[in-house]
C-alpha positions in Angstrom: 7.4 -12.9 1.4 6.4 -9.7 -0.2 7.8 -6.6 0.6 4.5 -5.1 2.2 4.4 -7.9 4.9 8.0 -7.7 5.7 7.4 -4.0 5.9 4.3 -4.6 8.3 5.9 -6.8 10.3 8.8 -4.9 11.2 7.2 -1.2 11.5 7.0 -0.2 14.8 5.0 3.2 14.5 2.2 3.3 16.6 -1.1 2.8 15.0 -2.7 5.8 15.1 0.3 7.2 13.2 -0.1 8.2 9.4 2.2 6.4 7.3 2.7 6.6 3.6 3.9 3.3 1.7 6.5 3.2 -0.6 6.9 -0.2 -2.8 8.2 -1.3 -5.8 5.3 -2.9 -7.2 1.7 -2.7 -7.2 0.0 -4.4 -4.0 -1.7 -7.9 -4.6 -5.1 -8.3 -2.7 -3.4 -10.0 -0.3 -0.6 -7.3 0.3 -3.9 -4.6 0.0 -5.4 -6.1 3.4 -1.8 -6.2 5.4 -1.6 -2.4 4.5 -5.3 -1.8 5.5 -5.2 -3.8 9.3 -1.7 -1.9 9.3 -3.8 0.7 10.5 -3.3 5.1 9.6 -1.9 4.0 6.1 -2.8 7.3 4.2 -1.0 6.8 0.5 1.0 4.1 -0.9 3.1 4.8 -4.1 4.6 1.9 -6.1 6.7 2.0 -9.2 5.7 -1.2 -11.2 2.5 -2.6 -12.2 1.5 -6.3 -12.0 -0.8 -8.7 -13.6 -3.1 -9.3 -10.5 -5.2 -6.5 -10.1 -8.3 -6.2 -7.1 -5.4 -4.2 -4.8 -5.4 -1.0 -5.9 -9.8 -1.2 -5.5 -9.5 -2.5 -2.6 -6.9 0.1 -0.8 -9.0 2.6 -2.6 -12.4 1.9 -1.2 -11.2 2.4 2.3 -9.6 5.9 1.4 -6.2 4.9 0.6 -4.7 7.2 -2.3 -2.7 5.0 -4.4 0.0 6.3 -6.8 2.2 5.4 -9.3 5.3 6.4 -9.4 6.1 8.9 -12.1 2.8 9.2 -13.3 1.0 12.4 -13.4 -0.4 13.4 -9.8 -3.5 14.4 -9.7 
C-alpha cells in the first residue's frame, strides 16, 4: 500500500475541507487519482522523486500545486 491510500483511507476531514498533502515521494498515477476523488486537496509536497512520472500532470491539470520539497518555491 502506498502511503497516499493509507492516508486517504484513514482521513476523516470532511470533504469540502482543504487539505494539503505531505508525502515522501512523488505520487504515481494511481496515487494522483486517490488524492483527486479525495476531494478539497489544494497542494501536495513530496520530498523524493520516482521513475514513474504522469502524477504530477495529472494532479496539476485539476489545479493541484505540487511541490518538492526543498526546491525553490515559486
Amino acid at each position: 500500500m502506498h502511503s497516499e491510500e493509507n492516508a486517504v483511507i484513514n482521513c476523516d476531514a470532511p470533504r469540502e475541507s482543504k487539505k494539503i498533502v505531505y508525502i515522501t515521494h512523488m505520487p504515481c498515477p494511481a496515487c494522483a487519482k486517490r488524492l483527486i476523488n479525495l476531494g478539497s486537496v489544494i497542494r501536495v509536497v513530496y520530498a523524493e522523486d520516482i521513475s514513474r512520472t504522469g502524477g504530477v500532470e495529472m494532479l496539476e491539470s485539476v489545479g493541484i500545486s505540487v511541490h518538492k520539497y526543498g526546491a525553490d518555491s515559486k
